[in-house]
N, C-alpha and C positions, 0 to 999 in steps of 0.2 A: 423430821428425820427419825427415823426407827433405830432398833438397835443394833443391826446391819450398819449404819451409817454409811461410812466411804466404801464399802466392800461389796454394798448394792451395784454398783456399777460395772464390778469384777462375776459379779456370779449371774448367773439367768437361770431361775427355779433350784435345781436341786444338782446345775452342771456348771463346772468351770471351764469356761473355754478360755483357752489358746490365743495370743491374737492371728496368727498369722496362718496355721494349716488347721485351724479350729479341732485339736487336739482335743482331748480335754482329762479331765481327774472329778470324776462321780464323788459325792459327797458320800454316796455307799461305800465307794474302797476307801478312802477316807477313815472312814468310820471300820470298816473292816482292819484295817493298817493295827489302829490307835486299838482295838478290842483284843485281836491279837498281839500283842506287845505286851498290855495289861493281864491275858489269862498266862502268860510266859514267868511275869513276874507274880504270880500267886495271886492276882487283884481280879480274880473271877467274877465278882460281883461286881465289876466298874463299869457305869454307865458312860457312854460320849455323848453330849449335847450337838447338835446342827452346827453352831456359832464354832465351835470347838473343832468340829471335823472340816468347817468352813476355812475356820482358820487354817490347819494344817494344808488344806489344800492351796492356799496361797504361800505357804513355806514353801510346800515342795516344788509349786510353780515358781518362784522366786529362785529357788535351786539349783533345778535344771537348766533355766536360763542361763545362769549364770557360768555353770559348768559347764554350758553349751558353747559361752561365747568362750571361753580357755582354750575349750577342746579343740573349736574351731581356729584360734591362734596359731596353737599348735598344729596341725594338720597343715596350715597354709606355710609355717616356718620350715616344716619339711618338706616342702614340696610338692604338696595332694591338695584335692578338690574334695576331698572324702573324710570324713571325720572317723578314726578307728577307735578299738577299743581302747588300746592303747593310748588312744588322748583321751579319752571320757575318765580314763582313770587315774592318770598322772596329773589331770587336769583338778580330779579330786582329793589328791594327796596335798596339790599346791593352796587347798583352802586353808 
């Protein structure tokens, strides 16, 4: 096993896909995300490792799912087949 370990399974090259509408989150935005943040806070010299923006991409895939399936709660409590913004973000307040 490398040092990838279980997260081999989650990424294919340098993309993370989705399972189900093969979405995905580029290990480049990723890395763009985490560099911008870093030059925000004064840390202009900060390097992001692969493993690092790897990681991050499975946070935010982790995330969204999850806000996904709230949103989705919501939307069917009130009555819609349609997820609005209004549930993506009340869905986000309830984390």
């Amino acid at each position: 096993m490398n040092s990838r370990g279980h997260l081999e399974d989650l990424w294919e090259k340098e993309v993370i896909f989705m399972p189900r509408k093969k979405m995905m989150i580029s290990v480049g935005t990723c890395i763009k995300i985490m560099r911008q943040e870093a030059d925000i806070m004064e840390n202009d010299d900060i390097k992001v490792g692969d493993n690092a923006a790897e990681a991050m991409g499975k946070v935010l895939f982790e995330t969204a799912r999850e806000i996904t399936r709230k949103a989705a709660k919501l939307a069917k409590h009130a009555g819609r087949k349609t997820i609005k913004e209004e549930d993506v973000l009340l869905a986000v307040e309830m984390e």
